[in-house]
HTML snippet that shows the backbone in 3Dmol.js (N, CA, C, O; Angstrom):
<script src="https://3Dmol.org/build/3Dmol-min.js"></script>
<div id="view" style="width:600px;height:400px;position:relative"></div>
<script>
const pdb = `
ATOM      1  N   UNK A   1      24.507 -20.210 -50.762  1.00  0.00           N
ATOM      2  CA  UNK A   1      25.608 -20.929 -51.377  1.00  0.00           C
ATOM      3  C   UNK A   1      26.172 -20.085 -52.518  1.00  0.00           C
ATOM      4  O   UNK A   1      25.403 -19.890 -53.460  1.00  0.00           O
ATOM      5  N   UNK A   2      27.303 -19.594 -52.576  1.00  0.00           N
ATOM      6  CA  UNK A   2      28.253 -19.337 -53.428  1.00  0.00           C
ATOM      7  C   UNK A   2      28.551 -20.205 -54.984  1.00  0.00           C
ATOM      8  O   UNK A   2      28.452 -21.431 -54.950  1.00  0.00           O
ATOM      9  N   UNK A   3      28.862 -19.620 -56.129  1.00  0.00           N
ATOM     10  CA  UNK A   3      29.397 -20.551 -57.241  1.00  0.00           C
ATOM     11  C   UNK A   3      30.393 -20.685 -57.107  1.00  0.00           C
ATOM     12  O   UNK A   3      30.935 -21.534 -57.815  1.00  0.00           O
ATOM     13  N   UNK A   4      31.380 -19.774 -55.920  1.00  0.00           N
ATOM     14  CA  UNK A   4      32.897 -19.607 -56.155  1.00  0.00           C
ATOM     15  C   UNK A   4      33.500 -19.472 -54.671  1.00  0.00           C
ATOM     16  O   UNK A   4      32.824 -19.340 -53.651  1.00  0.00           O
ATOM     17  N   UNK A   5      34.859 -19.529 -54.743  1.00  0.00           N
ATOM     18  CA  UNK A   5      35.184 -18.767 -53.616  1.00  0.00           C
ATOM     19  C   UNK A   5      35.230 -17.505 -53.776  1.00  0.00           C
ATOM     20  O   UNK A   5      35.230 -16.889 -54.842  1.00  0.00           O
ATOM     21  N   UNK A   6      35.272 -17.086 -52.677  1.00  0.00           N
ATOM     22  CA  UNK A   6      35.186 -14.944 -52.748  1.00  0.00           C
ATOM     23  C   UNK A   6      34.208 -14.561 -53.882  1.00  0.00           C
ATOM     24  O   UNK A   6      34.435 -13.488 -54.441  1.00  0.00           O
ATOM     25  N   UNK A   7      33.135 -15.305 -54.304  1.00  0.00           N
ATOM     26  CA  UNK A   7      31.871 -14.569 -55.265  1.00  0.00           C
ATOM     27  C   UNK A   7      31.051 -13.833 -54.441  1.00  0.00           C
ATOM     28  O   UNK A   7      31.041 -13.901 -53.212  1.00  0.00           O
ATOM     29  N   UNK A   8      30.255 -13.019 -55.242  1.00  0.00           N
ATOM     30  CA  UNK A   8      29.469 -12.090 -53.824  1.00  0.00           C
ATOM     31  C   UNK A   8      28.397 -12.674 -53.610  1.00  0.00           C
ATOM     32  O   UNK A   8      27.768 -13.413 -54.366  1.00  0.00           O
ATOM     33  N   UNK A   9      28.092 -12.246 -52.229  1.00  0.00           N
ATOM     34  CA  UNK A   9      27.053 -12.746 -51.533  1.00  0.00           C
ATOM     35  C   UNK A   9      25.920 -11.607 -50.920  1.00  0.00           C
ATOM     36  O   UNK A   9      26.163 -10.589 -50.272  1.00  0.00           O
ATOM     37  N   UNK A  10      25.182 -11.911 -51.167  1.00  0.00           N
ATOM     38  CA  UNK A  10      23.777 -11.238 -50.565  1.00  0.00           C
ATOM     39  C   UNK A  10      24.241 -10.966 -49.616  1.00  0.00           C
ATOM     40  O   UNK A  10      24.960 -10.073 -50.065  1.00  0.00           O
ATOM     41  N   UNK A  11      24.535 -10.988 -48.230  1.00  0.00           N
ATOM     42  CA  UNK A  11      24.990 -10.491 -46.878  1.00  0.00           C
ATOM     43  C   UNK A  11      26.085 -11.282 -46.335  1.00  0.00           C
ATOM     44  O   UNK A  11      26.231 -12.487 -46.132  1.00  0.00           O
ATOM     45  N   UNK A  12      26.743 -10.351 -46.177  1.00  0.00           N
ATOM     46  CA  UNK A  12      28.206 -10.724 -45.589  1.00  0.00           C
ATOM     47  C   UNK A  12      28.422  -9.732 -44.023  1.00  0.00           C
ATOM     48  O   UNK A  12      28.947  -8.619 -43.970  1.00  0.00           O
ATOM     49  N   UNK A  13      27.812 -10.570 -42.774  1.00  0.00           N
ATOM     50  CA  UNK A  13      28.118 -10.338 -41.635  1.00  0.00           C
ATOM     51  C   UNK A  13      29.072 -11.254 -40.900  1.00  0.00           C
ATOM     52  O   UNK A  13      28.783 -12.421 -40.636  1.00  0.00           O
ATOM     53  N   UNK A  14      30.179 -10.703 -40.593  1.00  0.00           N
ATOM     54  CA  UNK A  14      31.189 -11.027 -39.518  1.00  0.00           C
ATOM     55  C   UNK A  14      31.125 -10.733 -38.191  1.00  0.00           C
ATOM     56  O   UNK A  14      31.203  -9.596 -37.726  1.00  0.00           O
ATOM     57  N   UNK A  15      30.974 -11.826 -37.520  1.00  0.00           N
ATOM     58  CA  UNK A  15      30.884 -12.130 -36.210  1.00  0.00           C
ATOM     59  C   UNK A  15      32.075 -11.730 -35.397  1.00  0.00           C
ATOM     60  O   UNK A  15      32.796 -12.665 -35.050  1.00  0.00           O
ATOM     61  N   UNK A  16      32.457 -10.409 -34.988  1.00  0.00           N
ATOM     62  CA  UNK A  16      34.166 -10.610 -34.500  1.00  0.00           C
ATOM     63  C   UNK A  16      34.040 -10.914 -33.328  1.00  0.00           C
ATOM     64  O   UNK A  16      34.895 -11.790 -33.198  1.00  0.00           O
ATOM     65  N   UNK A  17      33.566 -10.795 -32.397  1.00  0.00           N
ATOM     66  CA  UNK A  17      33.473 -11.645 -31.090  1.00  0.00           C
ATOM     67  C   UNK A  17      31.844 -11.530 -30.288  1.00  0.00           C
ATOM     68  O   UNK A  17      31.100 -10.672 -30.763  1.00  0.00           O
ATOM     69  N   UNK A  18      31.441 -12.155 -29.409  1.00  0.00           N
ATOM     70  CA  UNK A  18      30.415 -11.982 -28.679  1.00  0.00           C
ATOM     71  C   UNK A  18      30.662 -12.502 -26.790  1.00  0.00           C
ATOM     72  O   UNK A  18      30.553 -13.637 -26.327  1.00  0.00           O
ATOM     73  N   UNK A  19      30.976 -11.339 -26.126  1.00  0.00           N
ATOM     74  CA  UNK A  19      31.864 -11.828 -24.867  1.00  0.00           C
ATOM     75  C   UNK A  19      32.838 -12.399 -24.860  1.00  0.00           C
ATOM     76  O   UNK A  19      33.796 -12.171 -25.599  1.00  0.00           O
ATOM     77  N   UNK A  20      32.762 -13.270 -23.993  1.00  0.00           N
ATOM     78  CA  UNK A  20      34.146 -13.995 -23.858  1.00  0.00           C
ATOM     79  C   UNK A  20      33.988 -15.576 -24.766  1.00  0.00           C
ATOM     80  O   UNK A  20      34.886 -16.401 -24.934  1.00  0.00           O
ATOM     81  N   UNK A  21      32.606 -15.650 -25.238  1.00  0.00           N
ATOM     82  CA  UNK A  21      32.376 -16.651 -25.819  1.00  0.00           C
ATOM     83  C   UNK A  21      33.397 -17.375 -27.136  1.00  0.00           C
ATOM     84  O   UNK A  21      33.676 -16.706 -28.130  1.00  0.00           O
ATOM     85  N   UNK A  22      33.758 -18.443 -27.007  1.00  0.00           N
ATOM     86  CA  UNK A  22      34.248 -18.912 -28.374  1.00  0.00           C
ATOM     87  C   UNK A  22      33.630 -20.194 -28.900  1.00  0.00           C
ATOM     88  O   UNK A  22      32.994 -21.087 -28.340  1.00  0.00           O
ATOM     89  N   UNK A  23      33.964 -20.028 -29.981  1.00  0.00           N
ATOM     90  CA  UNK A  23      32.775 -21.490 -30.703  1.00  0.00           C
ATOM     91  C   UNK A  23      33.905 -21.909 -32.115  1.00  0.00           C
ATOM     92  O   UNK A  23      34.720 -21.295 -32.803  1.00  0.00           O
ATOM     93  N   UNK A  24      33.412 -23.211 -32.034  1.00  0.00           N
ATOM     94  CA  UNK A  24      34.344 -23.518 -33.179  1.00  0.00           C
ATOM     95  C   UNK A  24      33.711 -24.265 -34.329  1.00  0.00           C
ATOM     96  O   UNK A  24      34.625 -24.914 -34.836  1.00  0.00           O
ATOM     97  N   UNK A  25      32.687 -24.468 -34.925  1.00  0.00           N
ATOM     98  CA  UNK A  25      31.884 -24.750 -35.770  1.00  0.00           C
ATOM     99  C   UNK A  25      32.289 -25.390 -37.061  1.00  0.00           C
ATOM    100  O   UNK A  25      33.498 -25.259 -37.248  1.00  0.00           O
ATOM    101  N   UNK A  26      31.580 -26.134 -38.150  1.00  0.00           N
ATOM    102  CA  UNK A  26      32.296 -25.791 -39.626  1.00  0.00           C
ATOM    103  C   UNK A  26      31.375 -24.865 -40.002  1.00  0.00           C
ATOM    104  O   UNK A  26      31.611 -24.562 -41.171  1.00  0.00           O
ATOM    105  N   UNK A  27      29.864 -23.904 -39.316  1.00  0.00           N
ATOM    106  CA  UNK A  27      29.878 -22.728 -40.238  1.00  0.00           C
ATOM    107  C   UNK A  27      30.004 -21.830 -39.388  1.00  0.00           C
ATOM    108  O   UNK A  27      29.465 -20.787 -39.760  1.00  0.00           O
ATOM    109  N   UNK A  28      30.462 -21.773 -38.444  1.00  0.00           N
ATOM    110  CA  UNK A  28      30.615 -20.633 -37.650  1.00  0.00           C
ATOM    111  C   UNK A  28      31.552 -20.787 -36.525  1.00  0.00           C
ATOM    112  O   UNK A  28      31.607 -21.789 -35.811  1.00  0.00           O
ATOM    113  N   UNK A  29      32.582 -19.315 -36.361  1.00  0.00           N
ATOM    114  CA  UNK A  29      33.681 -19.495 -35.679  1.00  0.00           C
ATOM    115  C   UNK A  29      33.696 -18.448 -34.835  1.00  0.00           C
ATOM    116  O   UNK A  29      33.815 -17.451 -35.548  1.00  0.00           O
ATOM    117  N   UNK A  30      33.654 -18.211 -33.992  1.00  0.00           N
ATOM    118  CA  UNK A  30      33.747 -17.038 -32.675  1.00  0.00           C
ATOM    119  C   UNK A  30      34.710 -17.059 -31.610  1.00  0.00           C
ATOM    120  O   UNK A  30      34.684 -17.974 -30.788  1.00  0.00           O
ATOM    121  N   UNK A  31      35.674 -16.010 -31.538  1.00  0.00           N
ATOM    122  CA  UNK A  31      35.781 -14.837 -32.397  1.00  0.00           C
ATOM    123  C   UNK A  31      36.124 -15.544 -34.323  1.00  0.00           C
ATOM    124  O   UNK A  31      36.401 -16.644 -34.799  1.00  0.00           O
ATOM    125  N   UNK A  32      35.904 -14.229 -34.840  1.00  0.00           N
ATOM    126  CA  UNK A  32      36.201 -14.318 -36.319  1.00  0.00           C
ATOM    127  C   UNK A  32      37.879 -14.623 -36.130  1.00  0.00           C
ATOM    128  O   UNK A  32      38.820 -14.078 -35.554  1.00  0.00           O
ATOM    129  N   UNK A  33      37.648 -15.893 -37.019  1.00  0.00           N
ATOM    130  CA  UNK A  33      39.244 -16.459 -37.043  1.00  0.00           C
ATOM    131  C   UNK A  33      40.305 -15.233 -38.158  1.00  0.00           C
ATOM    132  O   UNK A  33      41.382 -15.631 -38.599  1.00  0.00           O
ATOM    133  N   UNK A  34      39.896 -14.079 -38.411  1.00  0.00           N
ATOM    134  CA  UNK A  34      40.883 -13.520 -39.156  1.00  0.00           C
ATOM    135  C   UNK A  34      40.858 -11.963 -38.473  1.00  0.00           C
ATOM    136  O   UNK A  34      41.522 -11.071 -39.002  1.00  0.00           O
ATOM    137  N   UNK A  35      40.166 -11.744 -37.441  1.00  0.00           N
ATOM    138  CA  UNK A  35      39.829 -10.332 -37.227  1.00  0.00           C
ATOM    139  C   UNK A  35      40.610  -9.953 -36.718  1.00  0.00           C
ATOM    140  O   UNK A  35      40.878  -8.765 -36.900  1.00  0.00           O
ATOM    141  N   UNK A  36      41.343 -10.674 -35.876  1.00  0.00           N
ATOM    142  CA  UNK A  36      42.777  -9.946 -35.375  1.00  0.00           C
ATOM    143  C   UNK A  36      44.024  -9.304 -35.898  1.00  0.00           C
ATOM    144  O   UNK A  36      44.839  -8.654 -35.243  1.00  0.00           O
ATOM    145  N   UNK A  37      44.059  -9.672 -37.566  1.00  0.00           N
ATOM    146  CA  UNK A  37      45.079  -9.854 -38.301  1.00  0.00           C
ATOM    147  C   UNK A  37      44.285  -8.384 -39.169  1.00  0.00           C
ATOM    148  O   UNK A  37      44.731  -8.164 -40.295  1.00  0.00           O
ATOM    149  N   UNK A  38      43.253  -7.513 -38.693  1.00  0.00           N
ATOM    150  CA  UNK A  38      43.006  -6.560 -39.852  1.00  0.00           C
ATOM    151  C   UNK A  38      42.826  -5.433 -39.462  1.00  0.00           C
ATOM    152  O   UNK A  38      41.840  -5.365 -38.728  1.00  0.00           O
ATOM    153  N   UNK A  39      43.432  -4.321 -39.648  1.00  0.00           N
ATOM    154  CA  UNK A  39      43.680  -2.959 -38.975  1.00  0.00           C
ATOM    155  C   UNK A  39      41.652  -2.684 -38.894  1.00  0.00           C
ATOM    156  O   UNK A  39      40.880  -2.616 -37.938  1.00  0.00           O
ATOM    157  N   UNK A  40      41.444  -2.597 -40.405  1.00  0.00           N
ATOM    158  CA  UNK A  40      40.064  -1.864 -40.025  1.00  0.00           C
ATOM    159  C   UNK A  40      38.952  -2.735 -39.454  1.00  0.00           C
ATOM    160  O   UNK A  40      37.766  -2.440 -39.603  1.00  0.00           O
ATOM    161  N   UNK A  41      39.306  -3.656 -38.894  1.00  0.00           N
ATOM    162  CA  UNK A  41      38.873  -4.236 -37.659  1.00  0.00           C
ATOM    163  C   UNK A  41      38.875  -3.705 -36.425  1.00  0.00           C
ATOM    164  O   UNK A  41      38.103  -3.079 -35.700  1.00  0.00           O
ATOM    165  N   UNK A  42      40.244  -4.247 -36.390  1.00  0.00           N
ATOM    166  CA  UNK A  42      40.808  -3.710 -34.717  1.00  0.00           C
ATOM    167  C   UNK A  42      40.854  -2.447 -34.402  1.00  0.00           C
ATOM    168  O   UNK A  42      40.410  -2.030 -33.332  1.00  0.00           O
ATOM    169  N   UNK A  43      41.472  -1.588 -35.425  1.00  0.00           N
ATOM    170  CA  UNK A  43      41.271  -0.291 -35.035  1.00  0.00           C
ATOM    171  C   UNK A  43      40.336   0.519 -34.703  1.00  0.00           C
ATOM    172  O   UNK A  43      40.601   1.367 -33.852  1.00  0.00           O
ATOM    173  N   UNK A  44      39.212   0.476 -35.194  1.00  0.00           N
ATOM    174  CA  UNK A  44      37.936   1.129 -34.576  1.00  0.00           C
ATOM    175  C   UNK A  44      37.767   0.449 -33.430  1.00  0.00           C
ATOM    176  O   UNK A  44      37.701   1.188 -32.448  1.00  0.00           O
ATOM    177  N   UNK A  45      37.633  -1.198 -33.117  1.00  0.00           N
ATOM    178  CA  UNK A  45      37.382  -1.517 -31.925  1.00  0.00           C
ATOM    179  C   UNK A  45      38.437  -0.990 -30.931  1.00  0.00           C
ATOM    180  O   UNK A  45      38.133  -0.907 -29.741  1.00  0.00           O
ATOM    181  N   UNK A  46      39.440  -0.696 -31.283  1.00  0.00           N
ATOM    182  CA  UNK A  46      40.650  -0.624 -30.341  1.00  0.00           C
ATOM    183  C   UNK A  46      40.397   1.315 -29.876  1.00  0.00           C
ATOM    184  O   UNK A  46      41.001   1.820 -28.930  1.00  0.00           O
ATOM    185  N   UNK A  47      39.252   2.237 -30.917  1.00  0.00           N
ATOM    186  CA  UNK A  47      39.398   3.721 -30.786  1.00  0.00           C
ATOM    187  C   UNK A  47      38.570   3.405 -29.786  1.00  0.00           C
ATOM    188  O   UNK A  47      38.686   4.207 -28.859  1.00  0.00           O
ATOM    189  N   UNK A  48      37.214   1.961 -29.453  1.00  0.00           N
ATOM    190  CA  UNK A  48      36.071   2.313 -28.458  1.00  0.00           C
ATOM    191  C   UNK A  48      36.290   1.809 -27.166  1.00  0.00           C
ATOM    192  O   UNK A  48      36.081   2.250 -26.036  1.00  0.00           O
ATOM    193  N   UNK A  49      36.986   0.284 -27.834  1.00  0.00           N
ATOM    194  CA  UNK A  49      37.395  -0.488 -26.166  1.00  0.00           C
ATOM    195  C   UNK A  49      38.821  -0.958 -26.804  1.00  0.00           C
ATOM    196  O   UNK A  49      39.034  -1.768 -27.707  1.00  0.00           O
ATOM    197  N   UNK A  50      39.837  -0.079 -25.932  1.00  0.00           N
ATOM    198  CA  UNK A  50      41.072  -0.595 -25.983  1.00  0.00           C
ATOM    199  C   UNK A  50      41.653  -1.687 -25.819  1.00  0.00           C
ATOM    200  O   UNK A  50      42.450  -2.297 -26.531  1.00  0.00           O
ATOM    201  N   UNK A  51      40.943  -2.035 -24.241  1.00  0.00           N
ATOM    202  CA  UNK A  51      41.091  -2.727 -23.225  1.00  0.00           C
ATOM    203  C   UNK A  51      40.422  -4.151 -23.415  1.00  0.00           C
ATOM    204  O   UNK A  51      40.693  -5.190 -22.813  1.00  0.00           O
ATOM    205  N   UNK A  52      39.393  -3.915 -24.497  1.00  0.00           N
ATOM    206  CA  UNK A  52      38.930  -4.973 -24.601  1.00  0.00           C
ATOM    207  C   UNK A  52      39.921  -6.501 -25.030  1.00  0.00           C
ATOM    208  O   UNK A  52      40.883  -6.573 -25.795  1.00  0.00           O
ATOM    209  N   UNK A  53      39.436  -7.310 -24.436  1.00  0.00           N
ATOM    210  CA  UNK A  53      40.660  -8.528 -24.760  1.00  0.00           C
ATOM    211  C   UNK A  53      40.085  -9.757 -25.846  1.00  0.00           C
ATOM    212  O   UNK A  53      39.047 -10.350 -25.549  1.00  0.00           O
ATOM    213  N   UNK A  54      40.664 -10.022 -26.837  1.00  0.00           N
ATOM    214  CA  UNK A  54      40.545 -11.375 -27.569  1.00  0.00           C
ATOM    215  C   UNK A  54      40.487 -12.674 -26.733  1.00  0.00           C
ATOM    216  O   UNK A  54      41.469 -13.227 -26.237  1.00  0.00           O
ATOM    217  N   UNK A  55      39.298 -13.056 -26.650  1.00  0.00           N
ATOM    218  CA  UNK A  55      38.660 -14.508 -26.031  1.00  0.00           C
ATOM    219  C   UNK A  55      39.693 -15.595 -26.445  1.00  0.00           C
ATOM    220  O   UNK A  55      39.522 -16.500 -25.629  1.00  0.00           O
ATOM    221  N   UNK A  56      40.442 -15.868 -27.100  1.00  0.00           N
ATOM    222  CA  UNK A  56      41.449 -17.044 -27.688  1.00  0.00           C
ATOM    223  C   UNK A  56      42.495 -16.148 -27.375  1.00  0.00           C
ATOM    224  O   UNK A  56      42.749 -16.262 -26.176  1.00  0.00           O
ATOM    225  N   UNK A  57      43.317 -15.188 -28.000  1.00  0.00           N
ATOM    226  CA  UNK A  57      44.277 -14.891 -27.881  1.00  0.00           C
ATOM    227  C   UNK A  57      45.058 -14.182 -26.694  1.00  0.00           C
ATOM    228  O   UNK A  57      46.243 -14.406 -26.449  1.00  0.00           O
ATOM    229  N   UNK A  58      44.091 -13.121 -25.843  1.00  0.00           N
ATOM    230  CA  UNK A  58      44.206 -12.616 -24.814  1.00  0.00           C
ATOM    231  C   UNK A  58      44.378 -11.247 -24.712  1.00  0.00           C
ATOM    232  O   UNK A  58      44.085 -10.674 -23.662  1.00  0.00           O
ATOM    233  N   UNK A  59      44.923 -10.503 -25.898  1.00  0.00           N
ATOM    234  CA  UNK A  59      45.760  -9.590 -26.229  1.00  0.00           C
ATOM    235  C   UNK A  59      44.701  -8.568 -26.500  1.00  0.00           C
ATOM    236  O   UNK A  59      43.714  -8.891 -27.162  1.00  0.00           O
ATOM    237  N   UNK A  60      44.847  -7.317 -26.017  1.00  0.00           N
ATOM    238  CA  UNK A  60      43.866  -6.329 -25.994  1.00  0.00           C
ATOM    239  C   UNK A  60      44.156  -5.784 -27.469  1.00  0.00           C
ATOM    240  O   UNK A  60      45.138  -5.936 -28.196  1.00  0.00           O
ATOM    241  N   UNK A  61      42.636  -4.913 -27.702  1.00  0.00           N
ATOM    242  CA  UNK A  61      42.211  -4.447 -28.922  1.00  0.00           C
ATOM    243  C   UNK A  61      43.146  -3.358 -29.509  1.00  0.00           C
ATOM    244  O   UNK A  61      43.313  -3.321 -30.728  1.00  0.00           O
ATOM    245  N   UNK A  62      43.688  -2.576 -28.789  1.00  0.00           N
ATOM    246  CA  UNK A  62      45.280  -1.899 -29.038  1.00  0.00           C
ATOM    247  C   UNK A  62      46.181  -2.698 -29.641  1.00  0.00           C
ATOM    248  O   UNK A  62      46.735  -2.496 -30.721  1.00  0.00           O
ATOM    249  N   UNK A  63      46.298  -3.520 -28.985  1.00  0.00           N
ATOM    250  CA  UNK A  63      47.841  -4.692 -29.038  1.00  0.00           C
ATOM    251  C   UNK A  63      47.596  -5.054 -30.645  1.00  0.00           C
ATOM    252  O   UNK A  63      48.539  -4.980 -31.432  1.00  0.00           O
ATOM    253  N   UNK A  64      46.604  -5.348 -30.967  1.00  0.00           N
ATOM    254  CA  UNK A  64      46.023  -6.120 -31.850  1.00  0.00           C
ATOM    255  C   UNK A  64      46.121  -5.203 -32.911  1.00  0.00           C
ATOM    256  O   UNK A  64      46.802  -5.432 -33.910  1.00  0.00           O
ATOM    257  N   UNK A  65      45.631  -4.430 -32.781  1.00  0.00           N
ATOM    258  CA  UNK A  65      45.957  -2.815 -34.303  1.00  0.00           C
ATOM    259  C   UNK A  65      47.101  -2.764 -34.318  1.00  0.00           C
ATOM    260  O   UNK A  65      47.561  -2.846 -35.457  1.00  0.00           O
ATOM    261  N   UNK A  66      48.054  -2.626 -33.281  1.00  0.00           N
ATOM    262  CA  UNK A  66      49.128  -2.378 -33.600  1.00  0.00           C
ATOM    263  C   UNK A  66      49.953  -3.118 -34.354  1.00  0.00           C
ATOM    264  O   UNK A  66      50.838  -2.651 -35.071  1.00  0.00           O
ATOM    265  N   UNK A  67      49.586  -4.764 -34.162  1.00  0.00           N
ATOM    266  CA  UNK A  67      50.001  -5.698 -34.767  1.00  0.00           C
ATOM    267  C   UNK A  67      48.976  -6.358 -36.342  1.00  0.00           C
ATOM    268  O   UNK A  67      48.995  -7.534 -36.706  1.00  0.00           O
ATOM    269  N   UNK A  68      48.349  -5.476 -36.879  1.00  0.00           N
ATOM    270  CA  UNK A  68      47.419  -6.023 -37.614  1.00  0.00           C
ATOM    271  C   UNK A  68      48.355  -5.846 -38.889  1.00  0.00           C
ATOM    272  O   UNK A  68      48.978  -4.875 -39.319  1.00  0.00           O
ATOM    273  N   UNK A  69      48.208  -7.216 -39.347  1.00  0.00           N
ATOM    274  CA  UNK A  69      49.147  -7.072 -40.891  1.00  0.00           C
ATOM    275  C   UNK A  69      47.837  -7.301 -42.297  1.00  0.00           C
ATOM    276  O   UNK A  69      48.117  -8.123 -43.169  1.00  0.00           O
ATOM    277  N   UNK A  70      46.608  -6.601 -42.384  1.00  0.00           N
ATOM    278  CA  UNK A  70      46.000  -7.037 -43.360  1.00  0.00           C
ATOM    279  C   UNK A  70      44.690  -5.145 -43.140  1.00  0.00           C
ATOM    280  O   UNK A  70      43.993  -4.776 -42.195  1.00  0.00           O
ATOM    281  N   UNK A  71      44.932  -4.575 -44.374  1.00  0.00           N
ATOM    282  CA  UNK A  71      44.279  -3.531 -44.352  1.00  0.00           C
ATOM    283  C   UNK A  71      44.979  -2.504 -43.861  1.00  0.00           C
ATOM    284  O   UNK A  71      44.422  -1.803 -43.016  1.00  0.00           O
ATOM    285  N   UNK A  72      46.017  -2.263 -44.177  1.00  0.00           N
ATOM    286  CA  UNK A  72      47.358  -1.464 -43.190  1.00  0.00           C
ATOM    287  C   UNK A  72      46.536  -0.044 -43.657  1.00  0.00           C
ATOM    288  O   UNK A  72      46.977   0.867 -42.957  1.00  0.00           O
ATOM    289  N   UNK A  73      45.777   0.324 -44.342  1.00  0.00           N
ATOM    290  CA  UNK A  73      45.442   1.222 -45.421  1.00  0.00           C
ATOM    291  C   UNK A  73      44.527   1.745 -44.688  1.00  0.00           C
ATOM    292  O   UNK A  73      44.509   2.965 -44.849  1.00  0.00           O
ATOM    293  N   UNK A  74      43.666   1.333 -43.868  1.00  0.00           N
ATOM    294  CA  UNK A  74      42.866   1.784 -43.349  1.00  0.00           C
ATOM    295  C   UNK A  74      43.023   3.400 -42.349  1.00  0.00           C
ATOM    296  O   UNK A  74      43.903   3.754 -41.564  1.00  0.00           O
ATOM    297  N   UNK A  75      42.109   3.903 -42.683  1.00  0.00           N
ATOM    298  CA  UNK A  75      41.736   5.113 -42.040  1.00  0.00           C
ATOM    299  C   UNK A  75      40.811   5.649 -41.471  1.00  0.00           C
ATOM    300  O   UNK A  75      39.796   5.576 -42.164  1.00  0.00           O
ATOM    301  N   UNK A  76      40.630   6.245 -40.379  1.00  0.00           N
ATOM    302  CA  UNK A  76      39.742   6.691 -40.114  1.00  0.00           C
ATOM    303  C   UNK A  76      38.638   7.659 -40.925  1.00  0.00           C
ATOM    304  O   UNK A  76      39.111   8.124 -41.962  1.00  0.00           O
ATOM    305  N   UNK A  77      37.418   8.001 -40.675  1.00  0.00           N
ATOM    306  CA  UNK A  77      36.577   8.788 -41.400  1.00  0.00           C
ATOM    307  C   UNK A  77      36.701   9.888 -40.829  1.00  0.00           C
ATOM    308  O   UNK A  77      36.754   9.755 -39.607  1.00  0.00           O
ATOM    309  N   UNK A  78      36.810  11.505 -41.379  1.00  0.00           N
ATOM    310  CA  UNK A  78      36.548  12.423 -40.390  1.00  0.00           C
ATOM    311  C   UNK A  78      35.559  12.674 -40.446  1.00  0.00           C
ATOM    312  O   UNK A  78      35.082  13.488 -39.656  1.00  0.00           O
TER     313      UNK A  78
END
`;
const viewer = $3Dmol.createViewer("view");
viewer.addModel(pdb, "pdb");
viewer.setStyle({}, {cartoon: {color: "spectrum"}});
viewer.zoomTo();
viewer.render();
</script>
């Protein structure tokens, strides 16, 4: 439990998808309800599986970087 919103937390793992599975929970949501919307999300998933498709939305892991409006900043590591 948190004192705040956005206070830090001992471990912070995000679930961005697991198959085609989706779940809708109040503590847990699959896929991650914001992962589509964040370059350094999608983009690495989109450098390994392009093709891969969003379980709710449909739209492959490309489609999805291309359209990601949160972390535009992101870069790759060389």
């Amino acid at each position: 439990m948190r004192a705040h919103k956005n206070a830090a937390r001992t471990l912070d793992l995000d679930l961005i998808a697991h198959g085609r599975v989706t779940l809708d929970q109040p503590q847990l949501v699959i896929p991650h309800p914001r992962a589509h919307e964040r370059l350094f999300v999608m983009g690495p998933l989109a450098e390994i599986a392009p093709d891969w498709r969003h379980p709710r939305l449909g739209l492959t892991a490309r489609q999805l970087a291309d359209q990601a409006s949160v972390g535009l900043d992101a870069r790759p590591v060389s």
